[in-house]
Residue frames as a rotation matrix with the C-alpha (Angstrom) as fourth column:
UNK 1
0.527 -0.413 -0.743 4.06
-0.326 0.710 -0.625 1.84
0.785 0.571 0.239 -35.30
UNK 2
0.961 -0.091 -0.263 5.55
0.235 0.771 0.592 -0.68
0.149 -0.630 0.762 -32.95
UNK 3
0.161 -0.985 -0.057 8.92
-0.978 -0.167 0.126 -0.79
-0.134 0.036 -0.990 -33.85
UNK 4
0.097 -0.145 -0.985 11.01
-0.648 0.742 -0.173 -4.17
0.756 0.655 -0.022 -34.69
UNK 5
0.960 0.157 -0.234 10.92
-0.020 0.867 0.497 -7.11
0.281 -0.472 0.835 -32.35
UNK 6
0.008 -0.792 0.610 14.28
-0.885 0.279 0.373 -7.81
-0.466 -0.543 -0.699 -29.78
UNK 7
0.755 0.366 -0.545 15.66
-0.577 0.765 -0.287 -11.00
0.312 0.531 0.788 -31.53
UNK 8
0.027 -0.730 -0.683 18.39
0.264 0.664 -0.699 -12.15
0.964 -0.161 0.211 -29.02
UNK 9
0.589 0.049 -0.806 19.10
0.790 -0.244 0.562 -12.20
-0.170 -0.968 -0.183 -25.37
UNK 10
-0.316 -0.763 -0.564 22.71
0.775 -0.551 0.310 -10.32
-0.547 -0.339 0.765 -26.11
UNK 11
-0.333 0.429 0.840 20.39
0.511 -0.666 0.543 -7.87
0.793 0.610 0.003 -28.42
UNK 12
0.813 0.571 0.118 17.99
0.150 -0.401 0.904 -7.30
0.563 -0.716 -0.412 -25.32
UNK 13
0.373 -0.583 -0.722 21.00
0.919 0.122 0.376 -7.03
-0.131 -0.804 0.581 -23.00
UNK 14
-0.723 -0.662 0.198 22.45
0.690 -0.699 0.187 -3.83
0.014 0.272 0.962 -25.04
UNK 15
0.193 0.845 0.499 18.78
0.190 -0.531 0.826 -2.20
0.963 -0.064 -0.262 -25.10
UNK 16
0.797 0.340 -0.499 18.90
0.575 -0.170 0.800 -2.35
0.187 -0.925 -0.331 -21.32
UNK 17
0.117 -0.894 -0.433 22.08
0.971 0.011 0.238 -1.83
-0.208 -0.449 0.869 -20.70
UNK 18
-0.875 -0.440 0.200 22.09
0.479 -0.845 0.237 1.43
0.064 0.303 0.951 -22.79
UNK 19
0.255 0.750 0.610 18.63
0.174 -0.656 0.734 2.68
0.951 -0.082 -0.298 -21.79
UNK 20
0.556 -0.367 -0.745 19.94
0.782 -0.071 0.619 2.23
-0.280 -0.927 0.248 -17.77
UNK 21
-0.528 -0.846 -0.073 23.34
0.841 -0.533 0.092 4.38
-0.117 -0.013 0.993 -19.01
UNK 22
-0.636 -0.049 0.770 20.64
0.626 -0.616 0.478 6.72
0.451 0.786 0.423 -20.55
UNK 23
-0.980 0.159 -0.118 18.78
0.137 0.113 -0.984 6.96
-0.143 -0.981 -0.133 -17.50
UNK 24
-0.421 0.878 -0.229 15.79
-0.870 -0.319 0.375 6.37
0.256 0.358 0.898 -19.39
UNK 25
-0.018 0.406 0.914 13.17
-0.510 0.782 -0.357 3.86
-0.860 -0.473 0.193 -18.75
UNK 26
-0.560 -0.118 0.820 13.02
0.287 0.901 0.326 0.81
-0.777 0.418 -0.471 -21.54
UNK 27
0.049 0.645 0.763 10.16
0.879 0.335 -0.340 1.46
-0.475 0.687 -0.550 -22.98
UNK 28
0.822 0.271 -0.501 11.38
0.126 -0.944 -0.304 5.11
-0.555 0.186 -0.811 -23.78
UNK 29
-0.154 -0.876 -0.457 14.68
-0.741 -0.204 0.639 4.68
-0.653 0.437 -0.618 -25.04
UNK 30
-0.495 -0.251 0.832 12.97
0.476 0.723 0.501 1.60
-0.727 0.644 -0.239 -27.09
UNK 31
0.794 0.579 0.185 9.98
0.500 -0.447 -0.742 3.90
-0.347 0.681 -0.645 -28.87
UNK 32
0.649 -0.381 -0.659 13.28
-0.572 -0.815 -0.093 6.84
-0.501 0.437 -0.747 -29.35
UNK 33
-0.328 -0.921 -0.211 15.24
-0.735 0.108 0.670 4.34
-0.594 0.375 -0.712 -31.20
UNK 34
0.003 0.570 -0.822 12.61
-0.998 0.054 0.034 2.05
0.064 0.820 0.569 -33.20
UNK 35
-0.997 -0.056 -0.056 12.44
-0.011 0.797 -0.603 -1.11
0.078 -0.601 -0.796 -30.83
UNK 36
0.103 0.963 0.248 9.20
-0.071 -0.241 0.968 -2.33
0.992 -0.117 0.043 -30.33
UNK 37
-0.379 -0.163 0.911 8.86
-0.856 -0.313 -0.412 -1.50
0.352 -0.936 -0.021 -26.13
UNK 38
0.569 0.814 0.115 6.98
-0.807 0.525 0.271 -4.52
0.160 -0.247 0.956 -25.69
UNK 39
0.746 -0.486 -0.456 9.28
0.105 0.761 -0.640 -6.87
0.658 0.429 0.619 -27.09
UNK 40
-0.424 -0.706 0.568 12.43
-0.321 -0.469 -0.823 -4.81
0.847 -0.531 -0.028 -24.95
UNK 41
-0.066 0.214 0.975 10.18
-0.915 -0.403 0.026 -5.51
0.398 -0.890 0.223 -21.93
UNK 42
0.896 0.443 0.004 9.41
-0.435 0.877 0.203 -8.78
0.087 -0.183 0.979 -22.13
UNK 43
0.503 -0.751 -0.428 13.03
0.249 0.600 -0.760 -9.55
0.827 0.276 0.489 -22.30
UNK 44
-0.344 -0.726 0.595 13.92
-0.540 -0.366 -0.758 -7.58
0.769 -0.582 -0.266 -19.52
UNK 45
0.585 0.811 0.010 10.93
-0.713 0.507 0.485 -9.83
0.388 -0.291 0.875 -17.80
UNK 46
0.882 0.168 -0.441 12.43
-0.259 0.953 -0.156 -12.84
0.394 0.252 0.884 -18.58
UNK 47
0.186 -0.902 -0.390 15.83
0.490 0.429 -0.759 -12.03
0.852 -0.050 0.522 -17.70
UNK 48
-0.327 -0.418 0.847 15.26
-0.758 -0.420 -0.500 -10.67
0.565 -0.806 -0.179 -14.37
UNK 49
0.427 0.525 0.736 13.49
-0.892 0.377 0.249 -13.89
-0.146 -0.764 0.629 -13.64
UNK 50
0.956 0.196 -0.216 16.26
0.031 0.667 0.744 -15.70
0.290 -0.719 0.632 -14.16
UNK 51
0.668 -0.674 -0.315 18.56
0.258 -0.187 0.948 -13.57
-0.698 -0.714 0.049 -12.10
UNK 52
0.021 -0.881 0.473 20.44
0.839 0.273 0.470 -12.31
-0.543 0.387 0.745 -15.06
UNK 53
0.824 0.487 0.289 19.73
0.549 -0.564 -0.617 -9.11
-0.138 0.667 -0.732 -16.09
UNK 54
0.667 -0.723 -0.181 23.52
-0.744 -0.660 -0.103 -8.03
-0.045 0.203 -0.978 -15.50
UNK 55
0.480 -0.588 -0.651 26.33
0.093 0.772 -0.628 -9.40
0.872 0.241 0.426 -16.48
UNK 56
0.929 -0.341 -0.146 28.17
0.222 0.196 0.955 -10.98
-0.297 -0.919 0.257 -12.99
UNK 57
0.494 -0.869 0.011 31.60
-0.528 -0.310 -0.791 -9.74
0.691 0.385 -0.612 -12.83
UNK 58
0.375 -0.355 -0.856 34.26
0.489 0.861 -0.142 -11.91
0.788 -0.365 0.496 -11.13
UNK 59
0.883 0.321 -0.342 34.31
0.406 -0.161 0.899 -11.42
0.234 -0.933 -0.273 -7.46
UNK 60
0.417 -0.646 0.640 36.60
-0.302 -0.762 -0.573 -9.03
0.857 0.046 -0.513 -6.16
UNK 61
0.298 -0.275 -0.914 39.43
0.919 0.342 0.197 -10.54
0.259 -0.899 0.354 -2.73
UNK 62
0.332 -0.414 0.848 40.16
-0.494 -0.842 -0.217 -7.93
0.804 -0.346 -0.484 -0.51
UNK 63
-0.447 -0.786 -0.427 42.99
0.091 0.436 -0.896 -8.47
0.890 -0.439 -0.124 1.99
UNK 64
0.784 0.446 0.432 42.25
-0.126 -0.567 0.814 -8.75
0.608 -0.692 -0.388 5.56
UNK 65
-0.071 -0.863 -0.500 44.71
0.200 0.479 -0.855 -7.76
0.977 -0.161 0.139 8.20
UNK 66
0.308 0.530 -0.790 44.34
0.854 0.211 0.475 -8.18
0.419 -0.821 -0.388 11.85
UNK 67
0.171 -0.294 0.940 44.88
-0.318 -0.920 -0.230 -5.31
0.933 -0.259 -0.251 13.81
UNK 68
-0.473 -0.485 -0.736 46.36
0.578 0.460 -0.674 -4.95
0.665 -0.744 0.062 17.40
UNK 69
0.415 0.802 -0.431 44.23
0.808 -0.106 0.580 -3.61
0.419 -0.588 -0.692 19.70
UNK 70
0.224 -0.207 0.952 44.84
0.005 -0.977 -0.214 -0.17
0.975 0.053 -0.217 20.84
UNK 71
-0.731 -0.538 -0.420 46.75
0.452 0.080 -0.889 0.95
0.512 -0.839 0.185 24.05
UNK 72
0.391 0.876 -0.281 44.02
0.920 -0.360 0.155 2.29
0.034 -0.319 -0.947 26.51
UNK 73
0.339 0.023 0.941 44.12
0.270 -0.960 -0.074 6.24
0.901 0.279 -0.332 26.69
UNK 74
-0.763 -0.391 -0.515 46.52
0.635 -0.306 -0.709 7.52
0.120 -0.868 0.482 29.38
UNK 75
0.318 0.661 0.680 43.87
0.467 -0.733 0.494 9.74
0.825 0.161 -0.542 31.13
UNK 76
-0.659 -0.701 -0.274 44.48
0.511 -0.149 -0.846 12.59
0.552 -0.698 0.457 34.14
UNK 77
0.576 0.816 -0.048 42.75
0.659 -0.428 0.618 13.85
0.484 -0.388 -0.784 37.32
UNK 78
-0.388 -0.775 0.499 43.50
0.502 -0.632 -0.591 16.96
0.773 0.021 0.633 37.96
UNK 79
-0.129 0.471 -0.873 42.60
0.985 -0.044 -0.169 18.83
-0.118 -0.881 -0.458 41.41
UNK 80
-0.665 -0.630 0.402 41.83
0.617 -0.766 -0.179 22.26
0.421 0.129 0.898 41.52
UNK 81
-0.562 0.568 0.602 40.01
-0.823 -0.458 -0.336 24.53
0.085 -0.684 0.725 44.40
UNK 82
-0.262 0.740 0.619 37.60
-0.269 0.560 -0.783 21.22
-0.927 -0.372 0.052 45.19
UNK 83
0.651 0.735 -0.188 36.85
-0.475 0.202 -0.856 20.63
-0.591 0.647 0.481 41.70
UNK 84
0.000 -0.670 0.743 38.41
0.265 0.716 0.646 17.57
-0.964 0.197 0.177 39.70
UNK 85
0.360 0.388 -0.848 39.26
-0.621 -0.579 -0.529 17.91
-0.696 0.717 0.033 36.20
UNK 86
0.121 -0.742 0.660 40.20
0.149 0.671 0.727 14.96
-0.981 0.011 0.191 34.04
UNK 87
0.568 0.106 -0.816 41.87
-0.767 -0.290 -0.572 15.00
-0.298 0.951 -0.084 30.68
UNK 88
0.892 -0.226 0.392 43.31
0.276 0.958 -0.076 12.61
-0.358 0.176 0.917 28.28
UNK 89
-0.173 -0.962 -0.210 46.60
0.785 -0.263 0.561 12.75
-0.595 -0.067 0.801 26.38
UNK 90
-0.309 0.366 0.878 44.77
0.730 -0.500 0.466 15.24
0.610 0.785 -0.112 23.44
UNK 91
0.457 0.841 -0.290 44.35
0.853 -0.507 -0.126 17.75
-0.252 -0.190 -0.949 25.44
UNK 92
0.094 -0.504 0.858 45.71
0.652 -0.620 -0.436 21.26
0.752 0.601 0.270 24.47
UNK 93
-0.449 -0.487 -0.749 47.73
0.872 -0.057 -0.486 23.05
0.194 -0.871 0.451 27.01
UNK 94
-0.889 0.110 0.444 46.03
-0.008 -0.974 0.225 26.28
0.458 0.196 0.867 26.21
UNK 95
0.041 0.994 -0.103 42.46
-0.151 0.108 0.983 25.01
0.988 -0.025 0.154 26.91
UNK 96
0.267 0.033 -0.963 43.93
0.816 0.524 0.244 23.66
0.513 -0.851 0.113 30.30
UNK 97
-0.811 -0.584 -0.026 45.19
0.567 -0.774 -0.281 26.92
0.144 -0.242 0.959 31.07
UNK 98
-0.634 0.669 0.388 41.88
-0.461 -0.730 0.504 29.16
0.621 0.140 0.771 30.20
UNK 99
0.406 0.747 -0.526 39.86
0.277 0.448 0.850 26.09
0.871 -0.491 -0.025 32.35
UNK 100
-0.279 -0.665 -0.692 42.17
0.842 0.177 -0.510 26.58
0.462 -0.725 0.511 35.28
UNK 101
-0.799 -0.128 0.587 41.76
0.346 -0.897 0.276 29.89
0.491 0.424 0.761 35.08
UNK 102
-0.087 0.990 -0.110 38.08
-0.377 0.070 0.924 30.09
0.922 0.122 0.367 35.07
UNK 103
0.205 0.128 -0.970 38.35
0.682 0.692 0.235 27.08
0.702 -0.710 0.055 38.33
UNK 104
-0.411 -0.322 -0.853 40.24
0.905 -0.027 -0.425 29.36
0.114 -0.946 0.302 40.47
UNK 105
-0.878 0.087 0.471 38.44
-0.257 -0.915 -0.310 32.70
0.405 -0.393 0.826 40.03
UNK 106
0.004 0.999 -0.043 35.29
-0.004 0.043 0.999 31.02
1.000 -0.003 0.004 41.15
């Protein structure tokens, strides 16, 4: 048995709408609920061709605000036995310490 015939757009609109939520395909959530799948399809047909198979919600403004261009990074060269070492302001005194380190026993 078929099932009964979609007899409005805003009929066919709740079929989709709640087979999509059900994450079933159309023609399954129309056979588990006594729709005929045909009918359910053809409507979904008709209303993706023209562009309307969801309802359009009203357009959302988001603010833009300009921004100010960042200061360049302060950056240092550092000398040590012949070998140069540069760091920026992020560096962590500890790490400069254990590199030093390392520079002068070579």
């Amino acid at each position: 048995m078929a099932g009964r015939k979609v007899g409005s757009e805003q009929e066919a609109r709740r079929c989709l709408a709640a087979a999509r939520a059900a994450g079933k395909s159309a023609g399954a959530w129309a056979s588990a609920h006594g729709i005929d799948g045909r009918s359910l399809n053809a409507w979904r047909v008709n209303l993706e061709r023209r562009g309307a198979t969801r309802p359009r919600s009203a357009p959302r403004l988001v603010e833009l605000v300009p921004t100010t261009p960042a200061a360049p990074a302060a950056r240092y060269l550092l000398h040590v036995g012949g070998v140069e070492l540069e760091l920026g302001d992020d560096f962590h005194e500890d790490t400069v310490r254990r590199l030093v380190r390392v520079l002068l026993s070579c």
